[in-house]
PDB file of N, H, CA, C and O in Angstrom:
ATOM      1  N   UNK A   1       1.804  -1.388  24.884  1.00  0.00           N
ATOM      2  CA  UNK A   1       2.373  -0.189  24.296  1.00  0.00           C
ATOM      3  C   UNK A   1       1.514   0.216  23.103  1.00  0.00           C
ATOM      4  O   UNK A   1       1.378  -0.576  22.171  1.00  0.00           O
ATOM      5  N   UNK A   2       0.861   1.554  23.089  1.00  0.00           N
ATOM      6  H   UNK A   2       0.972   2.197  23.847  1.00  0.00           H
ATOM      7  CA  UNK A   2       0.521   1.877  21.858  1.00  0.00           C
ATOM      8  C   UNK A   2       0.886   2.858  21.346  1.00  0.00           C
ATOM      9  O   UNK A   2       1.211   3.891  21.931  1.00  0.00           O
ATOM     10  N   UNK A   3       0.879   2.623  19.932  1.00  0.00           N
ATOM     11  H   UNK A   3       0.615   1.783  19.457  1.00  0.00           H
ATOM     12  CA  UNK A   3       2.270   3.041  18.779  1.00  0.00           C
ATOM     13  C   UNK A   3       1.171   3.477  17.560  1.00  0.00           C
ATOM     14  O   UNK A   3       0.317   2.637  17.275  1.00  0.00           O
ATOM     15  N   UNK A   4       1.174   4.720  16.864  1.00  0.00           N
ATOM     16  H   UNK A   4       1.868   5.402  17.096  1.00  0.00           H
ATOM     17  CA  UNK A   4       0.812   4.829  15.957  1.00  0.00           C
ATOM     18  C   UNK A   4       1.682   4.619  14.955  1.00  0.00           C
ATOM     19  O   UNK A   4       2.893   4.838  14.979  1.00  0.00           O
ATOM     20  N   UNK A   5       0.830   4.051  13.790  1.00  0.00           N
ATOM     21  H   UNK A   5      -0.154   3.873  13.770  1.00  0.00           H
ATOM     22  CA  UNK A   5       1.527   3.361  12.134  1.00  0.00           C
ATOM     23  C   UNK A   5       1.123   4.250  11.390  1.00  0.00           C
ATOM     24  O   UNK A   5      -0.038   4.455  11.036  1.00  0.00           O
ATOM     25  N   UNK A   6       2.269   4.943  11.060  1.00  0.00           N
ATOM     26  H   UNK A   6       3.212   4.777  11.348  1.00  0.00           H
ATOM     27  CA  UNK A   6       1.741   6.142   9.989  1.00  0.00           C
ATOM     28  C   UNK A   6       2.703   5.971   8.831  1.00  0.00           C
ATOM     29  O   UNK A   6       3.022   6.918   8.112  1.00  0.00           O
ATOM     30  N   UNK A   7       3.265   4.442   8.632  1.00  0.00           N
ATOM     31  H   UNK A   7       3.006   3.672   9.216  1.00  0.00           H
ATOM     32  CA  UNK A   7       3.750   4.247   7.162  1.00  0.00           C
ATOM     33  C   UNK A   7       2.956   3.471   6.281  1.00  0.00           C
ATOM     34  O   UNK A   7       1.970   2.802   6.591  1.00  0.00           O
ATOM     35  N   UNK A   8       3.437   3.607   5.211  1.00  0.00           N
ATOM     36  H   UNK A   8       4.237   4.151   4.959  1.00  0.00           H
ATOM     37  CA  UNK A   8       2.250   3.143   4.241  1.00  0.00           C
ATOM     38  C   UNK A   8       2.506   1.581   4.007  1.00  0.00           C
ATOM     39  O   UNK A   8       1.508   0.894   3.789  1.00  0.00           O
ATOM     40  N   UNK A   9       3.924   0.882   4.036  1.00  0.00           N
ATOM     41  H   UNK A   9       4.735   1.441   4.213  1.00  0.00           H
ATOM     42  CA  UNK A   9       3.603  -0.194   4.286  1.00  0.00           C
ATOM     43  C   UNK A   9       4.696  -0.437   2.375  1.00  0.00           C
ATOM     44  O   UNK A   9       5.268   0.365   1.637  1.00  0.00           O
ATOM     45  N   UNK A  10       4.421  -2.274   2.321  1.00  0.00           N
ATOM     46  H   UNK A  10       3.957  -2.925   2.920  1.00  0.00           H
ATOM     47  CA  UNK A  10       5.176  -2.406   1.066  1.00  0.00           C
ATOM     48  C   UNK A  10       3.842  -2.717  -0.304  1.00  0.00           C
ATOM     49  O   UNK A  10       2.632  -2.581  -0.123  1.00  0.00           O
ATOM     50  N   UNK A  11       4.407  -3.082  -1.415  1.00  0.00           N
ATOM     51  H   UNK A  11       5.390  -3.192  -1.562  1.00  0.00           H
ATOM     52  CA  UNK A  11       3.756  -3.246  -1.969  1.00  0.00           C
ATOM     53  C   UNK A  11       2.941  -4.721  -2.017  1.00  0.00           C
ATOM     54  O   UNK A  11       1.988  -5.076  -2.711  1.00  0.00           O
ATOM     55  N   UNK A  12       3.660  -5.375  -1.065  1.00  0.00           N
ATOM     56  H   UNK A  12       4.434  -5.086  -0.502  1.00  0.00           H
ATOM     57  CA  UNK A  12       3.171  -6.703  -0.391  1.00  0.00           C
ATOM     58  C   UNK A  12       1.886  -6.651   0.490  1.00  0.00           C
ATOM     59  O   UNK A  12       1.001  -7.484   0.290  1.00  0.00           O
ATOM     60  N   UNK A  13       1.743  -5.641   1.522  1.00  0.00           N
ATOM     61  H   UNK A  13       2.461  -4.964   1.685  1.00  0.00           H
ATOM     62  CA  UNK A  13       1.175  -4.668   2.291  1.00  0.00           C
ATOM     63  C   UNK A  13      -0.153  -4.607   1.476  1.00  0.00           C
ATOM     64  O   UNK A  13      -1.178  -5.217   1.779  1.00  0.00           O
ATOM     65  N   UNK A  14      -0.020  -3.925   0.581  1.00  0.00           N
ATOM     66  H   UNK A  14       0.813  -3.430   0.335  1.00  0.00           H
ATOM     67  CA  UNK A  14      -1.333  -3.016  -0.282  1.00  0.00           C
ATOM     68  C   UNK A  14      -1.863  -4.383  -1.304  1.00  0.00           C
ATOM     69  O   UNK A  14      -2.972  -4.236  -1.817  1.00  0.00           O
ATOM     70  N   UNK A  15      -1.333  -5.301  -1.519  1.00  0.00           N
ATOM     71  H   UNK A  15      -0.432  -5.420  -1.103  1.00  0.00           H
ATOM     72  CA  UNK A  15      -1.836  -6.266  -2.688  1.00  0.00           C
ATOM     73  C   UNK A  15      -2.876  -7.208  -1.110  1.00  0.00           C
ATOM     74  O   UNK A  15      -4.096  -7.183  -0.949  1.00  0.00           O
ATOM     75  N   UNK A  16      -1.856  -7.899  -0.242  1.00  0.00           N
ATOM     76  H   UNK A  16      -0.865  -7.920  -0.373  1.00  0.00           H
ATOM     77  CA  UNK A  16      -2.845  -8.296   0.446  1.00  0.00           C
ATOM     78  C   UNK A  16      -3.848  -7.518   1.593  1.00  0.00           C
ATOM     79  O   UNK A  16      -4.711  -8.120   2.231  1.00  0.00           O
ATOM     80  N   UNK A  17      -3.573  -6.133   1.716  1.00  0.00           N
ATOM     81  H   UNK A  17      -2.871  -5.644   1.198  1.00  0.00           H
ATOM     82  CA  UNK A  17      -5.128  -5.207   1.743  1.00  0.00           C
ATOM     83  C   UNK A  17      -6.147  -5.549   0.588  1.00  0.00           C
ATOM     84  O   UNK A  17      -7.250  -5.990   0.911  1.00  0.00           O
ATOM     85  N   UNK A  18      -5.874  -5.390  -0.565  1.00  0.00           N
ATOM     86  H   UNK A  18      -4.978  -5.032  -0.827  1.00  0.00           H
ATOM     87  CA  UNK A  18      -6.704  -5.645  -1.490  1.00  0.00           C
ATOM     88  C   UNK A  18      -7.528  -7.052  -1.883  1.00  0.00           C
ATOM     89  O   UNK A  18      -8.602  -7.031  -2.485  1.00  0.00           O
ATOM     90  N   UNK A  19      -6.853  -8.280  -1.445  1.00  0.00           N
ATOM     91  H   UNK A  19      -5.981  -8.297  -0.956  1.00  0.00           H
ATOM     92  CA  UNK A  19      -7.075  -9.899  -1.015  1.00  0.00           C
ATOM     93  C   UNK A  19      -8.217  -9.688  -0.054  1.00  0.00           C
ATOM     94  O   UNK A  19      -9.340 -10.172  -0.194  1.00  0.00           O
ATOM     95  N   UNK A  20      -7.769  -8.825   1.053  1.00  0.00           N
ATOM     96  H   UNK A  20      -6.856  -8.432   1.166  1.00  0.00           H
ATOM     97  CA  UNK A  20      -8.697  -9.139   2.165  1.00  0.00           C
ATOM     98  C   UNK A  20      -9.998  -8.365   1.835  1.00  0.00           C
ATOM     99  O   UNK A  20     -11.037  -8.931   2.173  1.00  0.00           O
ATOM    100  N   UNK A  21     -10.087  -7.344   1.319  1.00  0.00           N
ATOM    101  H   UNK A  21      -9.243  -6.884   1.044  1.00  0.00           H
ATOM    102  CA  UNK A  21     -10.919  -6.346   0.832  1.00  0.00           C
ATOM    103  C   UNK A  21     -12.012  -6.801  -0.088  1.00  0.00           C
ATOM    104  O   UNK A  21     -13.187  -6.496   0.118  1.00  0.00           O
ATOM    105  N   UNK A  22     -11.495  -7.771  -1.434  1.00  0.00           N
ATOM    106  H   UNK A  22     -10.541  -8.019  -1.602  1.00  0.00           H
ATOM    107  CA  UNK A  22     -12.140  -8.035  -2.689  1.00  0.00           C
ATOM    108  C   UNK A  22     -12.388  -9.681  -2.702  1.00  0.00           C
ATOM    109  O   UNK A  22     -13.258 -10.093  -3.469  1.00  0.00           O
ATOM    110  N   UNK A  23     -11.804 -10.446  -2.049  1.00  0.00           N
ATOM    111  H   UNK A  23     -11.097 -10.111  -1.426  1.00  0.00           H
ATOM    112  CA  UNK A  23     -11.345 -11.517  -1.921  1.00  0.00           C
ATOM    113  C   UNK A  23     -10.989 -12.169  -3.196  1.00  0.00           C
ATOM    114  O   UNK A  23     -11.307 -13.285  -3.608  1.00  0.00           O
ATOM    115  N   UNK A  24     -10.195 -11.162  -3.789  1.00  0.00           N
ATOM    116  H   UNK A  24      -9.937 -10.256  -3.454  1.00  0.00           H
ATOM    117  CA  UNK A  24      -9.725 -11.774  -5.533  1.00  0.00           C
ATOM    118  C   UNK A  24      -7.995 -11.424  -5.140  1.00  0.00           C
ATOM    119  O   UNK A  24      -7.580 -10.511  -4.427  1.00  0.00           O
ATOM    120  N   UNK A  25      -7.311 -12.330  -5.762  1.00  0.00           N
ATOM    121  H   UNK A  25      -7.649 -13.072  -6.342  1.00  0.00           H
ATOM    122  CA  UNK A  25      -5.947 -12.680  -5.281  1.00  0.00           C
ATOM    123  C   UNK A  25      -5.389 -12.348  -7.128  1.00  0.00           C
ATOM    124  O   UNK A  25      -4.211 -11.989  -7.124  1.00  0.00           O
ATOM    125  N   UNK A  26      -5.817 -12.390  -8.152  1.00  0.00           N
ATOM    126  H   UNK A  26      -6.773 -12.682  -8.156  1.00  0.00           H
ATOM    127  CA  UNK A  26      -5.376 -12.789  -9.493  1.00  0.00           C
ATOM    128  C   UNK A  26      -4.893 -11.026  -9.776  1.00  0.00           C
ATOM    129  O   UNK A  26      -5.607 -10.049  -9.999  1.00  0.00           O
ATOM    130  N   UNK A  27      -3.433 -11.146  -9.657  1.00  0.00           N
ATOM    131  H   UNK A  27      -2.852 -11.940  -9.475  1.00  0.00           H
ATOM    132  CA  UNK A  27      -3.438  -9.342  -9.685  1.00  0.00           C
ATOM    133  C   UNK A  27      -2.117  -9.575 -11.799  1.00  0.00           C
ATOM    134  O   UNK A  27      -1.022  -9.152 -12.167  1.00  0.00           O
ATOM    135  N   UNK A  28      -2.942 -10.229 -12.271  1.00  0.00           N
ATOM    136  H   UNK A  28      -3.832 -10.573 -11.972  1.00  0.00           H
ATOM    137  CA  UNK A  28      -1.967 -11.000 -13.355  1.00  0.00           C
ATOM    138  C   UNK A  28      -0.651 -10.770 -13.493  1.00  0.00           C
ATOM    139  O   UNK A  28      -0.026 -10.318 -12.533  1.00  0.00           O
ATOM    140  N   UNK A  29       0.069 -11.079 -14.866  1.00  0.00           N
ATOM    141  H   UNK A  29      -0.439 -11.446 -15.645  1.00  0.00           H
ATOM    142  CA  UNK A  29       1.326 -10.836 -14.678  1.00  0.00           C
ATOM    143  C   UNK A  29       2.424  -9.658 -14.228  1.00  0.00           C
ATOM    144  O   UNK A  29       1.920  -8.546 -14.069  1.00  0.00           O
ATOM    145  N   UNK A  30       3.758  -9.758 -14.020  1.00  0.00           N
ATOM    146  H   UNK A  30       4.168 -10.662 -14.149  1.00  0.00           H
ATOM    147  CA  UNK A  30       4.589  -8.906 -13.676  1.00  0.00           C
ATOM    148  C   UNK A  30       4.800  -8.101 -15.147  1.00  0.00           C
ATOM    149  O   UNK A  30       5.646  -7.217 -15.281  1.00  0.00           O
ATOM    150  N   UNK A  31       3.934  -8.526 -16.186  1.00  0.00           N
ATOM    151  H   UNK A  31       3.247  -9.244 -16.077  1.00  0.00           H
ATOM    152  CA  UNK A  31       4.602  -7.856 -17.149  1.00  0.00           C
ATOM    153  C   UNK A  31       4.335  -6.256 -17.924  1.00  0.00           C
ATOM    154  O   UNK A  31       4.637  -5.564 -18.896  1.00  0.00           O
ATOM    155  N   UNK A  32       3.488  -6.307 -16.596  1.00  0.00           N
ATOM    156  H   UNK A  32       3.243  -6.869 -15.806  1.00  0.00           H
ATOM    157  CA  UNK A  32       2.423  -4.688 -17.153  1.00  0.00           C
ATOM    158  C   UNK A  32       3.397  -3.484 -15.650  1.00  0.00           C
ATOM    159  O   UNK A  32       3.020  -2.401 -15.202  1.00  0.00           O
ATOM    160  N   UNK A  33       4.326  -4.090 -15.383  1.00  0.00           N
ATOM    161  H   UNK A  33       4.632  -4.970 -15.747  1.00  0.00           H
ATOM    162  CA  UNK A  33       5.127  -3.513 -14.470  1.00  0.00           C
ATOM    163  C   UNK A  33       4.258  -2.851 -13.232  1.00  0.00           C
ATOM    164  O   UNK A  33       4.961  -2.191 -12.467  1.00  0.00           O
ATOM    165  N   UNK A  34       2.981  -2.904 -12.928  1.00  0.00           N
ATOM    166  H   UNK A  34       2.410  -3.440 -13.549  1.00  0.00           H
ATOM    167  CA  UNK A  34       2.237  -3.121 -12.183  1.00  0.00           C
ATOM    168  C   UNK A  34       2.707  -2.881 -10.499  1.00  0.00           C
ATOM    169  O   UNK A  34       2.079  -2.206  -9.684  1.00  0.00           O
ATOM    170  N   UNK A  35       4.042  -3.668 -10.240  1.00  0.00           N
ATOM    171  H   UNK A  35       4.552  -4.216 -10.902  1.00  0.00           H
ATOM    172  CA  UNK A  35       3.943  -3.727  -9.050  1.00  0.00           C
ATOM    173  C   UNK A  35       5.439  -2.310  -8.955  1.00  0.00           C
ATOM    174  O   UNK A  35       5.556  -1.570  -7.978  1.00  0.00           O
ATOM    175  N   UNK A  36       6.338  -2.262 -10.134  1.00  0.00           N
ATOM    176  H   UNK A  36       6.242  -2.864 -10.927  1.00  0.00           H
ATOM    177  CA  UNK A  36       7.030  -1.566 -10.181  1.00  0.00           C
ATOM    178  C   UNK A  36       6.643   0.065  -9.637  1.00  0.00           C
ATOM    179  O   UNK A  36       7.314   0.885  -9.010  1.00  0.00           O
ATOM    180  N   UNK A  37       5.662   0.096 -10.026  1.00  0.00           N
ATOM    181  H   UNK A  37       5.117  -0.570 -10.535  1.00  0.00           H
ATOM    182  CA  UNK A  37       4.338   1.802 -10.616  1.00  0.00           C
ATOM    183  C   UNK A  37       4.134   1.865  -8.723  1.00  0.00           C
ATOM    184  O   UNK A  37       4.471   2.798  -7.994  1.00  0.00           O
ATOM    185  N   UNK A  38       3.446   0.475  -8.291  1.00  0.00           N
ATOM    186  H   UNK A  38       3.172  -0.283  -8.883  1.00  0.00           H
ATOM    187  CA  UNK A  38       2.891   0.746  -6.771  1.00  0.00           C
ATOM    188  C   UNK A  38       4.367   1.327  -5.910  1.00  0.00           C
ATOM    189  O   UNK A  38       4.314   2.321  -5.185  1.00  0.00           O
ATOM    190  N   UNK A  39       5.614   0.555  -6.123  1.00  0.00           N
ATOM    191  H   UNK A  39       5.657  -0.252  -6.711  1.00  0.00           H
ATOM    192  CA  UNK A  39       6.152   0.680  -5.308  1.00  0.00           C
ATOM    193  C   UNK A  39       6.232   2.345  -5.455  1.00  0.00           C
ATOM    194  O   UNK A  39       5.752   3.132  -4.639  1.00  0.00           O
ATOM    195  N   UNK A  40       7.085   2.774  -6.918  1.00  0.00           N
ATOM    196  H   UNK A  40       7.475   2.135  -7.581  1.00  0.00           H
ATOM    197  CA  UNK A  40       7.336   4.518  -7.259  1.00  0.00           C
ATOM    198  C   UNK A  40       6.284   4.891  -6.106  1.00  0.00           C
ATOM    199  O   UNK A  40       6.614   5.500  -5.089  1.00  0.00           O
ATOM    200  N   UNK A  41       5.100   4.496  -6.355  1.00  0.00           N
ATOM    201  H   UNK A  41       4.832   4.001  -7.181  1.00  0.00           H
ATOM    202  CA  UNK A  41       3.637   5.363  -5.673  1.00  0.00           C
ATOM    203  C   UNK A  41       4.155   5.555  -3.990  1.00  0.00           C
ATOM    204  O   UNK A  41       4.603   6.568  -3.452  1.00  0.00           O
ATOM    205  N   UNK A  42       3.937   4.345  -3.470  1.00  0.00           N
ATOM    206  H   UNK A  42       3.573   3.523  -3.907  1.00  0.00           H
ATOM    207  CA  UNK A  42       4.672   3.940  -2.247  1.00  0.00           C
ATOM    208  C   UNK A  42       5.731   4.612  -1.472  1.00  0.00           C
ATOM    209  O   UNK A  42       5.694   4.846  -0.264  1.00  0.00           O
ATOM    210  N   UNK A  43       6.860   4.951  -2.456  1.00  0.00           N
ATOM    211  H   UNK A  43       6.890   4.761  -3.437  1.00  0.00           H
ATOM    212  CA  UNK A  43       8.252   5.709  -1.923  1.00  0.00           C
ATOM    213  C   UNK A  43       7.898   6.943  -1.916  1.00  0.00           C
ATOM    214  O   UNK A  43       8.059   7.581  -0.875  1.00  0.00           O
ATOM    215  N   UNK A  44       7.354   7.548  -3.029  1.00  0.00           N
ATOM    216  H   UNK A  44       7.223   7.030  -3.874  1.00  0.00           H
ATOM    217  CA  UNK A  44       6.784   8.697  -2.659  1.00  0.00           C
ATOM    218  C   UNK A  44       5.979   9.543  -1.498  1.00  0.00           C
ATOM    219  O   UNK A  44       6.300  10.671  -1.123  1.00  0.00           O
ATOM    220  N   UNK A  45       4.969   8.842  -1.051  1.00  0.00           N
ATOM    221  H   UNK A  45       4.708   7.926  -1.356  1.00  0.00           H
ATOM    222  CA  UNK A  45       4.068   8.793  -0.005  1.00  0.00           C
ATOM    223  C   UNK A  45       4.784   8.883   0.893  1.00  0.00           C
ATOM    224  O   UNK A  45       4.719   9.864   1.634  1.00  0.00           O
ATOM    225  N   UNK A  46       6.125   7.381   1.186  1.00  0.00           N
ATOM    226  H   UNK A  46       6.177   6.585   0.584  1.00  0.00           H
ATOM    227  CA  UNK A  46       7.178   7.318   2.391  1.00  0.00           C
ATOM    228  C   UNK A  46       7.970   9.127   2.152  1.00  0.00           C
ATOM    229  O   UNK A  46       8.017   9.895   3.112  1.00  0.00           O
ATOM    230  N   UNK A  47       8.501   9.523   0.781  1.00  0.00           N
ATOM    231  H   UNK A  47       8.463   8.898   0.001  1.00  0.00           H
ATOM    232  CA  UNK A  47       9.082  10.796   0.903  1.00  0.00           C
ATOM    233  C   UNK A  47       8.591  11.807   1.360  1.00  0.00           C
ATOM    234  O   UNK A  47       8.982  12.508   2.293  1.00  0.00           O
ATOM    235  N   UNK A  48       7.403  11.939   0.472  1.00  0.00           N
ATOM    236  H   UNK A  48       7.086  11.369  -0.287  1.00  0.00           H
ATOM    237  CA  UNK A  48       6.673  13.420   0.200  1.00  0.00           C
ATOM    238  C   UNK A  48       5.440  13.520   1.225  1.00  0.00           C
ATOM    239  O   UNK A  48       5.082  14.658   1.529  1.00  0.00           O
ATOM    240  N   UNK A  49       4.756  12.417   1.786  1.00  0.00           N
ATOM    241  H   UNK A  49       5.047  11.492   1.539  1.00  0.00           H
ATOM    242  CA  UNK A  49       3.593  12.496   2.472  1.00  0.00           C
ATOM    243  C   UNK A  49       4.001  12.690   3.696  1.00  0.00           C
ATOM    244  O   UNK A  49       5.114  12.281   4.027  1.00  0.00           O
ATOM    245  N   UNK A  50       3.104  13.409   4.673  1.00  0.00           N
ATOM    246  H   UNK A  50       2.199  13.741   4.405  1.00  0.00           H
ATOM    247  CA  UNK A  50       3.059  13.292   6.021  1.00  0.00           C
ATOM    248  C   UNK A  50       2.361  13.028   6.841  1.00  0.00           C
ATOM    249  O   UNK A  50       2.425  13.494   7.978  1.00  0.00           O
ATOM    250  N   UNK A  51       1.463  12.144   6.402  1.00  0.00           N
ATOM    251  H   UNK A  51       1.412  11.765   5.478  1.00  0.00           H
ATOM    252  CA  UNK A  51       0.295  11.049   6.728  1.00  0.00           C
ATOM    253  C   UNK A  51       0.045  11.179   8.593  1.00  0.00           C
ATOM    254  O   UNK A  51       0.915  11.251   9.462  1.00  0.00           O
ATOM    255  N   UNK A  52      -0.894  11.174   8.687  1.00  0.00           N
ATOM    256  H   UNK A  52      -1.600  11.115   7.981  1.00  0.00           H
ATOM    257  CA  UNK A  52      -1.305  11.170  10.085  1.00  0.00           C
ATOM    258  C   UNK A  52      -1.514   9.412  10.274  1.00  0.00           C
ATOM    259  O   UNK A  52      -1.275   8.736   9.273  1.00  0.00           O
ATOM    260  N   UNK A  53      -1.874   8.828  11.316  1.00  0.00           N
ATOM    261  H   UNK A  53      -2.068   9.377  12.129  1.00  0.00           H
ATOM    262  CA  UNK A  53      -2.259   7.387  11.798  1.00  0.00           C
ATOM    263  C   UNK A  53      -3.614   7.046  10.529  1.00  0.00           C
ATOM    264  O   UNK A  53      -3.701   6.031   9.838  1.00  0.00           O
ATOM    265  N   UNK A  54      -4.522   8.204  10.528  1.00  0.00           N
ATOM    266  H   UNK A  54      -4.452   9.028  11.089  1.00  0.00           H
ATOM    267  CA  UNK A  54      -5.668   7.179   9.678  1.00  0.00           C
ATOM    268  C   UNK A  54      -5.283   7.506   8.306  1.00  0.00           C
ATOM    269  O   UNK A  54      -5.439   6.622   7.464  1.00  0.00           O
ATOM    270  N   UNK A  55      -4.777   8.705   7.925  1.00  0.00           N
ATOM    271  H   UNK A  55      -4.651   9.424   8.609  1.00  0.00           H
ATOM    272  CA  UNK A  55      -4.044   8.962   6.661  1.00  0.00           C
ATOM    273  C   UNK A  55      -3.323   7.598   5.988  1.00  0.00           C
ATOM    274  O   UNK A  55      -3.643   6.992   4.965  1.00  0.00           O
ATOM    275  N   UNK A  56      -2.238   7.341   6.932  1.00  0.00           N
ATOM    276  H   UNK A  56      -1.978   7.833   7.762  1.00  0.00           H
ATOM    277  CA  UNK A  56      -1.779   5.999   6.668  1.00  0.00           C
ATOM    278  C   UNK A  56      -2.640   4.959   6.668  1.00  0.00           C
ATOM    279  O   UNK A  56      -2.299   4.112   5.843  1.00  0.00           O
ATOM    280  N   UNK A  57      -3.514   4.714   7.200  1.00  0.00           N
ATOM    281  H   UNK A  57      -3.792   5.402   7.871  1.00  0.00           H
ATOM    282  CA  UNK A  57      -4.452   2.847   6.987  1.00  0.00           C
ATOM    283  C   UNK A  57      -5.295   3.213   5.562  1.00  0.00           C
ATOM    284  O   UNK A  57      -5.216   2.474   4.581  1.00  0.00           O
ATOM    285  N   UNK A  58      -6.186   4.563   5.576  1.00  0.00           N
ATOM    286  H   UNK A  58      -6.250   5.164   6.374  1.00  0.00           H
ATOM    287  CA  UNK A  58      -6.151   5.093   4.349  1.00  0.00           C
ATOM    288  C   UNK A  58      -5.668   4.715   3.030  1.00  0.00           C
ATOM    289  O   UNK A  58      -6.347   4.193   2.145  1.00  0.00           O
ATOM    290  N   UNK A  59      -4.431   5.024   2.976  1.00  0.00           N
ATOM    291  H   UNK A  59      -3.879   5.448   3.695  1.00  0.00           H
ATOM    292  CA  UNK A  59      -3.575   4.617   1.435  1.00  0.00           C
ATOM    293  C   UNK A  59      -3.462   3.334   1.526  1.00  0.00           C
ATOM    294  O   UNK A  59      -3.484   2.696   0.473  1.00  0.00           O
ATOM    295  N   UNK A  60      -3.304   2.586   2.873  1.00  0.00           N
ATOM    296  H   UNK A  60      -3.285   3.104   3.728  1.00  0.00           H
ATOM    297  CA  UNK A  60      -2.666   1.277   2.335  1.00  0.00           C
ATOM    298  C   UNK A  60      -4.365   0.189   1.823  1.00  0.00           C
ATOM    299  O   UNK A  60      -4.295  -0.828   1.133  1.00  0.00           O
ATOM    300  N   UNK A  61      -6.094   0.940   2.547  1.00  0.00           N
ATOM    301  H   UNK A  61      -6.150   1.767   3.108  1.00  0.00           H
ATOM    302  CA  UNK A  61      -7.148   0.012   1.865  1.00  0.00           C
ATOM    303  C   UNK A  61      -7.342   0.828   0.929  1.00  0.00           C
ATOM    304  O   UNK A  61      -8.360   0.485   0.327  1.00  0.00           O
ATOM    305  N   UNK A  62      -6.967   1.576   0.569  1.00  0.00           N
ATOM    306  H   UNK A  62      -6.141   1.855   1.058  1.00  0.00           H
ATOM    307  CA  UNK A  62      -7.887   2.767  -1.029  1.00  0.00           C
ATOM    308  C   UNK A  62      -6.921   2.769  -1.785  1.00  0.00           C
ATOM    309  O   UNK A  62      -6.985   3.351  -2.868  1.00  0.00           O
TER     310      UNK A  62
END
């Protein structure tokens, strides 16, 4: 079955895109709210975007 993925995915999603990408894992503490900011970014995209298939793989390596 093939299925296009045209969601952007979690913020779990985009940190290990970035692992596989940089091969640096040290994204430091929770205290710069950091992952809070990706998700806002994230829900938005899920609201407001209407991402095509590469649109989506797009946001989740850039």
């Amino acid at each position: 079955m093939n299925t296009s993925r045209t969601d952007v995915g979690t913020v779990e999603d985009l940190q290990a895109s970035a692992v596989k990408a940089v091969r640096l894992d040290d994204f430091g503490t929770d205290d710069d709210n950091y992952r809070e900011a990706l998700d806002v970014l994230l829900e938005s995209y899920r609201r407001d975007a209407d991402f095509t298939e590469l649109g989506s793989k797009m946001s989740r390596f850039f």
